[in-house]
Backbone bond lengths (Angstrom), bond angles and torsions (degrees), N, CA, C in turn:
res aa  C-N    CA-C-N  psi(-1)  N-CA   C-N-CA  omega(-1)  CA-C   N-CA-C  phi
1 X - - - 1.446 - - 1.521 108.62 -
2 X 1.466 121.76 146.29 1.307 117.87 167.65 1.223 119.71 -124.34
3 X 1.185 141.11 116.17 1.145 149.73 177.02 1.262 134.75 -46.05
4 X 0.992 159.70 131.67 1.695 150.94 168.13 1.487 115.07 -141.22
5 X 1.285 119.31 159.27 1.745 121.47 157.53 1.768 95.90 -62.74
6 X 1.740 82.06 136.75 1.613 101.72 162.50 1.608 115.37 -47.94
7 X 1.200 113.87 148.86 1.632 113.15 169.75 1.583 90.43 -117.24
8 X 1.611 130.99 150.84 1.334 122.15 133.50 1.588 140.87 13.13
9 X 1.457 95.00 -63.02 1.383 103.31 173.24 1.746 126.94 -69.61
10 X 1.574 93.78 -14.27 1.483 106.12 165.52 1.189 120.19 -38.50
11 X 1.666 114.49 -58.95 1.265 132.73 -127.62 1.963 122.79 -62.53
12 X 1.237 70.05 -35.05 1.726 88.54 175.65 1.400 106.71 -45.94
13 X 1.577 96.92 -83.54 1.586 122.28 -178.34 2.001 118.54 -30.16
14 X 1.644 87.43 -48.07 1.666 92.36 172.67 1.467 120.42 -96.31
15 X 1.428 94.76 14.93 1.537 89.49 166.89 2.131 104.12 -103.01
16 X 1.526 100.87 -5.20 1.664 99.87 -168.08 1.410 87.61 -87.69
17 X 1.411 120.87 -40.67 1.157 123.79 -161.54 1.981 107.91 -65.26
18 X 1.125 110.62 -45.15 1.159 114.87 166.99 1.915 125.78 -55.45
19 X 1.523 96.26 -35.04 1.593 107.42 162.85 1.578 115.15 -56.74
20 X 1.299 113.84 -61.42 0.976 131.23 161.56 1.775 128.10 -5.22
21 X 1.609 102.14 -80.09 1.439 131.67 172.67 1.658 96.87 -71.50
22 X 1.008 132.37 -5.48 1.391 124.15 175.05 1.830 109.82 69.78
23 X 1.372 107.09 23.76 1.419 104.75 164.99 2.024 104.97 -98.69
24 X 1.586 88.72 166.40 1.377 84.29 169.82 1.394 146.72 -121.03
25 X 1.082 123.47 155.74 1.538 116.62 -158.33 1.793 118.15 -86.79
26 X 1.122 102.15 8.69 1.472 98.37 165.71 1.198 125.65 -42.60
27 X 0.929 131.18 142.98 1.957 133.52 172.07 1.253 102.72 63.48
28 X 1.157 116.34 -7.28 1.809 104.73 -175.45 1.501 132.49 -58.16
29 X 2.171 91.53 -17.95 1.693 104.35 -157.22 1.795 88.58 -73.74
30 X 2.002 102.35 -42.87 1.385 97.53 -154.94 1.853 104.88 -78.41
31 X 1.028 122.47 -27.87 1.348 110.65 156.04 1.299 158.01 -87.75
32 X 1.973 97.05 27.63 1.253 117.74 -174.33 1.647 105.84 -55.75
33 X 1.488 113.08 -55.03 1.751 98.37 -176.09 1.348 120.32 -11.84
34 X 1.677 112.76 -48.08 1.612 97.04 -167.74 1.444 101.90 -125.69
35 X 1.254 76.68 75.18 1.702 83.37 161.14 1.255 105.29 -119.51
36 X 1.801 118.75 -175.40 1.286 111.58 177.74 1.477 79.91 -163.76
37 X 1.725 94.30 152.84 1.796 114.24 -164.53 1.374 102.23 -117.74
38 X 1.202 116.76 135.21 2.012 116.37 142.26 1.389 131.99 -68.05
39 X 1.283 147.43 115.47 1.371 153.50 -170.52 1.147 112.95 -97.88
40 X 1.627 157.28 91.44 1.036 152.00 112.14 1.691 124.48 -30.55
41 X 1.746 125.67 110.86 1.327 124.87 -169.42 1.566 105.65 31.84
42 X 0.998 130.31 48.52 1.521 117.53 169.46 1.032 121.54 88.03
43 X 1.683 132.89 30.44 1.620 126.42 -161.46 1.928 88.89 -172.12
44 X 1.579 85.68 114.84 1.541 97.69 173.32 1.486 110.50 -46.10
45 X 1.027 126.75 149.41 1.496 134.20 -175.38 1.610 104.04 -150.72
46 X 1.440 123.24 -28.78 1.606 126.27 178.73 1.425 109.33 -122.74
47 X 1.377 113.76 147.16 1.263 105.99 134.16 1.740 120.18 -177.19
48 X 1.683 111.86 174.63 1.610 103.12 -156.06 1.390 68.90 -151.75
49 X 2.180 98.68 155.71 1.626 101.84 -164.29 1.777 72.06 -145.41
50 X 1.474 95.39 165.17 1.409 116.56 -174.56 2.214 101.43 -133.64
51 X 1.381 109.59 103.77 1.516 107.17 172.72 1.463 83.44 -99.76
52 X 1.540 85.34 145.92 1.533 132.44 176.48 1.545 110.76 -79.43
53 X 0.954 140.68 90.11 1.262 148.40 179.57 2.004 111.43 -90.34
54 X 1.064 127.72 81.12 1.600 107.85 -177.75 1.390 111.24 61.42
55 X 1.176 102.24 -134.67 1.552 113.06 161.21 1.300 138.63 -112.22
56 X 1.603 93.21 34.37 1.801 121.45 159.74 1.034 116.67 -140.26
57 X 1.351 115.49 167.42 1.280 124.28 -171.60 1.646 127.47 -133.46
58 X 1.333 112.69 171.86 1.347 109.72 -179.78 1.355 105.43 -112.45
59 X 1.717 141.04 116.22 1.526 135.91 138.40 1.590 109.61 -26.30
60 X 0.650 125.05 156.86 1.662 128.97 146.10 1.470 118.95 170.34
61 X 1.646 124.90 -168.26 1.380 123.73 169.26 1.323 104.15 64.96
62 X 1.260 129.74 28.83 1.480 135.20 -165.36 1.461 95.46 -95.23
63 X 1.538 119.46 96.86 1.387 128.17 161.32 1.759 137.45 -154.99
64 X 1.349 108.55 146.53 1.424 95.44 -164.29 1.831 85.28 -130.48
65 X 1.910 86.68 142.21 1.740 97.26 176.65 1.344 94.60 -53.17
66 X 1.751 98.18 150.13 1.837 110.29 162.50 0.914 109.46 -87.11
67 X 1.171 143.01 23.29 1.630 130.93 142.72 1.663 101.19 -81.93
68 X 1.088 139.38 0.39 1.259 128.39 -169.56 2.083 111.02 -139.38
69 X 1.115 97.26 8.62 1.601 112.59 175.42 1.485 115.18 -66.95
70 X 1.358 120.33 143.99 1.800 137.90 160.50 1.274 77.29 93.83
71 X 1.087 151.23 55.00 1.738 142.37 157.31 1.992 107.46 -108.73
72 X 1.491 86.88 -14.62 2.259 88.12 179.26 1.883 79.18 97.63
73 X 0.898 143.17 -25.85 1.506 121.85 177.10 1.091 146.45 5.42
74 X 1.953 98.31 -75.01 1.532 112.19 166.51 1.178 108.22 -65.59
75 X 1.278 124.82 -35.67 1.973 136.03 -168.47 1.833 84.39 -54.88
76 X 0.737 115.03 -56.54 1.791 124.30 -151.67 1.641 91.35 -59.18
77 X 1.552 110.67 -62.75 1.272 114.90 -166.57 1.627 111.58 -60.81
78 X 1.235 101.45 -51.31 1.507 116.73 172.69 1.934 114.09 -30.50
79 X 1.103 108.25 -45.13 1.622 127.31 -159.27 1.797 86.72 -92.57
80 X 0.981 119.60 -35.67 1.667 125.78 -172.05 1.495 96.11 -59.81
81 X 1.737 117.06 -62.46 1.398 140.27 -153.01 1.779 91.14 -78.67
82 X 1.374 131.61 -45.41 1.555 119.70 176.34 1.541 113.77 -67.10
83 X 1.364 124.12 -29.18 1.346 124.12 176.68 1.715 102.56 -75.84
84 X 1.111 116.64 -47.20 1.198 110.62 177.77 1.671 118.66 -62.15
85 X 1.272 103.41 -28.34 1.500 100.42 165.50 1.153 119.15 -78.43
86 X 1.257 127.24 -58.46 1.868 111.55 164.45 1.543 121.01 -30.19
87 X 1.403 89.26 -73.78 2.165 91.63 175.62 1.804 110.90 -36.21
88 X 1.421 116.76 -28.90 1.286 114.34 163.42 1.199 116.63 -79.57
89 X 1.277 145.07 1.14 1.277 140.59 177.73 1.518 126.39 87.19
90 X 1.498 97.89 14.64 1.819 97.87 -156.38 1.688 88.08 -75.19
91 X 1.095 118.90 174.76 1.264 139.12 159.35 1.307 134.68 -92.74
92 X 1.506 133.10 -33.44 1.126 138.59 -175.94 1.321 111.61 -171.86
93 X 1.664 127.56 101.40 1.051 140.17 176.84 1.623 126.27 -69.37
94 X 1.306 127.11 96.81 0.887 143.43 168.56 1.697 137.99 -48.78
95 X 1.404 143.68 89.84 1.737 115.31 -170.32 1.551 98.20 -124.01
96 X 1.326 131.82 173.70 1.556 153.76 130.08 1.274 116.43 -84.03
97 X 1.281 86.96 126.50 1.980 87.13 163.10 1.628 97.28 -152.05
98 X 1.499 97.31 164.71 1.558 108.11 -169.50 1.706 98.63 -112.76
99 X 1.596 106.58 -24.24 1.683 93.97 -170.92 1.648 104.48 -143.27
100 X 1.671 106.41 40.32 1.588 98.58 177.03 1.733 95.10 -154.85
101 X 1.271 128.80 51.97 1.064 135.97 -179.26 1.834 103.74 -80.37
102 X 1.044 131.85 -37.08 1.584 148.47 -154.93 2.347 84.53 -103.11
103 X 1.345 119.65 -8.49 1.261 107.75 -164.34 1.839 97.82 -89.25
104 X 2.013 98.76 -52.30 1.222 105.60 -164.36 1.552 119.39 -61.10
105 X 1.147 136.17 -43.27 1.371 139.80 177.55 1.344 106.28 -21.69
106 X 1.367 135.10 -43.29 1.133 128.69 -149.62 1.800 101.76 -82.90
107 X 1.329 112.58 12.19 1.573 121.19 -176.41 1.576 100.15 -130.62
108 X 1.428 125.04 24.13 1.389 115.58 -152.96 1.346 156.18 49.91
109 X 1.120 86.44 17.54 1.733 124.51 -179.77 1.751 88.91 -57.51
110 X 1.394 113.50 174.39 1.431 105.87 179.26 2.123 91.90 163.90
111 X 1.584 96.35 130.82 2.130 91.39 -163.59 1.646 88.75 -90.19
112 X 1.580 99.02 155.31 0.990 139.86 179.46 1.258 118.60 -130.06
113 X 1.243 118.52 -175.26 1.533 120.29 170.82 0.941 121.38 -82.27
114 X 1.081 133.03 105.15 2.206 107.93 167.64 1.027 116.68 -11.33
115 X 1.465 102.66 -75.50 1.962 98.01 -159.37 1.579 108.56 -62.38
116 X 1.440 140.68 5.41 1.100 131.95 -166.80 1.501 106.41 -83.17
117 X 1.568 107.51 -27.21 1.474 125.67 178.25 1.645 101.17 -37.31
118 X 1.490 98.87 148.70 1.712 79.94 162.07 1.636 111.55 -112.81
119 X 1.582 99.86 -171.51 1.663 110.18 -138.25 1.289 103.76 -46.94
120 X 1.914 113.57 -57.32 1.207 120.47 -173.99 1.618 118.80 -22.52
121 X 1.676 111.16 -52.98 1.700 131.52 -175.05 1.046 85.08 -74.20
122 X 1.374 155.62 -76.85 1.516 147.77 -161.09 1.604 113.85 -54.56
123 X 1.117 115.68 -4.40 1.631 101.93 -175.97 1.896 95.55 -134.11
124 X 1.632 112.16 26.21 1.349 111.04 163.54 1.891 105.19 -93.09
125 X 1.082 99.35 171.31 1.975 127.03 -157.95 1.696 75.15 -75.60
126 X 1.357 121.36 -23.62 1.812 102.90 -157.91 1.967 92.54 -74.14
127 X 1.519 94.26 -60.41 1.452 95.01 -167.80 1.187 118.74 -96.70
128 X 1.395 137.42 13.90 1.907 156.85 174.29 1.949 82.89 -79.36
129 X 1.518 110.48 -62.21 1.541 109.16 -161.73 1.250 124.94 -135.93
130 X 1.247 118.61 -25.89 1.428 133.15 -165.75 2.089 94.05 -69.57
131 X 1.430 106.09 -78.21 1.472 106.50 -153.00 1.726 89.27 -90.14
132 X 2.009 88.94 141.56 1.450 98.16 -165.45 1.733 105.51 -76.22
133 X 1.397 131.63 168.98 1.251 144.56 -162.37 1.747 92.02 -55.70
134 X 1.111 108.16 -64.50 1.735 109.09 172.99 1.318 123.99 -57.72
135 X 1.512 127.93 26.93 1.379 117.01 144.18 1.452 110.10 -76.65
136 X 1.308 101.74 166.29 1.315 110.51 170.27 1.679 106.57 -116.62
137 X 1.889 93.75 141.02 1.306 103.09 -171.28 1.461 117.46 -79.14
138 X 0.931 137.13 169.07 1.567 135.07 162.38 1.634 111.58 -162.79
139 X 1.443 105.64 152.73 1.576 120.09 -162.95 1.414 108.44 -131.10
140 X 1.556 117.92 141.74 1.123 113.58 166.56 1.451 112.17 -129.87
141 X 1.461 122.83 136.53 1.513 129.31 168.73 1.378 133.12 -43.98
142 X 0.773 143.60 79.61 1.719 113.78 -153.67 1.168 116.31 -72.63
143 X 1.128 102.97 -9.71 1.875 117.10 -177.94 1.673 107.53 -81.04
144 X 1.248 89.41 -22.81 1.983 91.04 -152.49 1.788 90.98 -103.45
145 X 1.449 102.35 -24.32 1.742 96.21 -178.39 1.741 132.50 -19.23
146 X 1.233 120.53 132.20 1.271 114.06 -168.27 1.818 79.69 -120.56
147 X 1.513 91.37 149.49 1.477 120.48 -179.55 1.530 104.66 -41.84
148 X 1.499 127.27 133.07 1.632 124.95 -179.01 1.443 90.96 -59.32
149 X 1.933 103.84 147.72 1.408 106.34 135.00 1.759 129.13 -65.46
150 X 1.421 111.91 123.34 1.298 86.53 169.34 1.375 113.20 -110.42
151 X 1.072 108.86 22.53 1.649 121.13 166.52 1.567 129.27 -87.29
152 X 1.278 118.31 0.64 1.377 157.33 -175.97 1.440 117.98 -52.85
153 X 0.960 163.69 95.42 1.408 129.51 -160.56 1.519 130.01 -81.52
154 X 1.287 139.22 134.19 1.132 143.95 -127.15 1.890 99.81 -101.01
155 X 1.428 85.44 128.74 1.686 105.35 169.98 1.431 106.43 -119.86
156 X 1.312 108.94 128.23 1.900 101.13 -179.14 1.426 122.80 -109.37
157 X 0.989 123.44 8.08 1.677 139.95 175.74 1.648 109.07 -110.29
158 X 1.312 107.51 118.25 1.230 109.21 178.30 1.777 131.88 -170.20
159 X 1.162 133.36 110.26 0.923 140.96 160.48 1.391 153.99 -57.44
């Protein structure tokens, strides 16, 4: 697979793909800039997006077609989207998820409270409406980040 930043022309495709995995595509259009895709022969197959919150951020959109899962995929994209958030300057990356809480740790991920988020992350489309009250929150440092496991075992659907 090869990886790249989303272009525009993505958008479609990673918005089916997200239908697909049963995540949802809210906010996805306005924070396509930073996203980043997986390419199999020429045909998106992954992808994980980074909203800009202030000077934090949100992970999310973390998904790879199941015809193309247990390959490290999301892991790949995942590690793409935290470097790309540091090199942006964010401070502390924020996500929800309902069924990959036991996945993220292995990137320094680590749960928190929701409301601890600050406002900026609290008044984005992900956590205002998108992810239901029973996700669980989780935060990462960007400062404090410890090297991914990539020995971890691989979950490829994720929010």
């Amino acid at each position: 697979m090869q990886t790249r930043r989303a272009v525009p022309a993505d958008l479609v495709v990673a918005l089916g793909l997200l239908e697909a995995v049963g995540l949802p595509g809210a906010g996805v259009r306005e924070a396509f800039d930073h996203f980043r895709v997986g390419e199999q022969n020429g045909r998106v197959v992954a992808v994980a997006g980074l909203e800009v919150c202030g000077r934090d951020g949100i992970l999310r959109s973390v998904a790879v077609h199941p015809d193309h899962r247990n390959r490290d995929w999301g892991a790949r994209l995942t590690r793409e989207v935290i470097d790309a958030a540091r090199h942006a300057g964010v401070r502390r990356l924020y996500l929800l998820t309902t069924t990959a809480a036991a996945w993220f740790p292995r990137f320094g991920f680590r749960t928190t409270e929701r409301d601890a988020a600050p406002p900026e992350v609290l008044d984005s489309i992900e956590f205002r409406e998108v992810c239901p009250d029973s996700a669980i929150a989780m935060v990462l440092d960007l400062h404090l980040a410890r090297t991914p496991d990539s020995t971890a075992p691989s979950v490829e659907t994720h929010s």
